[in-house]
Phi, psi and omega in degrees: 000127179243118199237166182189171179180145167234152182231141190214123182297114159230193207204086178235169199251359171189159199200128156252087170240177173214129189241004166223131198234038168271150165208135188209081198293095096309139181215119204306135180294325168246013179218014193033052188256145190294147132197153194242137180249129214229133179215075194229140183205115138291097194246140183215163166231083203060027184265281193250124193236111197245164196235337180108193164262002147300270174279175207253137166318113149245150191271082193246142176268315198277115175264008183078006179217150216246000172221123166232216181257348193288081177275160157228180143210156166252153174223166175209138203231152240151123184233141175209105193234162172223117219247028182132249163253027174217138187205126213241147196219120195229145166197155182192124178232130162091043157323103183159214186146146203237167205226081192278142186225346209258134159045063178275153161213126191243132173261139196191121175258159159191146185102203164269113182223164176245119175223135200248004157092170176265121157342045166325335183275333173271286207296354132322273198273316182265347164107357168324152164251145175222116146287329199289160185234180178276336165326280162326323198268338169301278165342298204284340181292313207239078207276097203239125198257167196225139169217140176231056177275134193292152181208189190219160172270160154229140172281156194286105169286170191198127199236140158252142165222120155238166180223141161243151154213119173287113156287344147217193179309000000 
């Protein structure tokens, strides 16, 4: 039996999760009023920078610096035994998982909303002025809480299995 493992120290620089995914769109058949049922957390790190729908979201990767707070660690384990003419091989790689703390901003939709759209007939037909805007009618609909609590990733582990068997010496 041949056993092995490496441990590996990580460091990472920018992170997009989603650690709750429901959204769920509907729209009603005799009046088309929208509404969405929402259980959503956007978790980002040095990523995502959101302004609300007021102002404009952005994406940036580059945080200027090649180390940050966000550590992990991983390991990867391996096995190799031999039976004779058979010989069985096991591995698992990138056990672990990093733990972001640096520039976090967690988005979180949650609940139920209605949204019936802007009064488009007064402002058309009656000559109305509406300050709302759809910006505005979005916002009021749609409450999106902003936290900048820290959390962690697991990384895509990956299992190997092979087997040999020598037919002869």
């Amino acid at each position: 039996v041949i056993m092995g493992g490496r441990v590996k120290l990580l460091n990472g620089l920018a992170d997009i999760s989603t650690s709750a995914r429901q959204l769920q769109l509907h729209t009603a058949d005799d009046y088309y009023q929208t509404s969405l049922e929402a259980n959503y957390v956007l978790n980002s790190s040095g990523a995502l920078d959101y302004g609300g729908f007021s102002a404009a979201s952005s994406f940036a990767l580059d945080n200027g610096s090649l180390f940050t707070g966000n550590y992990g660690l991983a390991f990867d384990l391996g096995v190799q035994m031999q039976y004779n003419q058979l010989t069985l091989a096991f591995s698992a790689l990138d056990l672990g998982a990093i733990n972001w703390r640096d520039q976090t901003s967690n988005l979180s939709l949650e609940g139920n909303y209605a949204y019936e759209g802007l009064d488009v007939v007064r402002t058309a037909i009656l000559g109305e002025t509406s300050t709302v805007t759809l910006r505005d009618s979005l916002e009021e609909a749609f409450s999106v809480q902003e936290t900048s609590d820290t959390y962690k990733t697991l990384l895509p582990a990956r299992f190997y299995f092979s087997g040999t068997y020598a037919l002869s010496e």
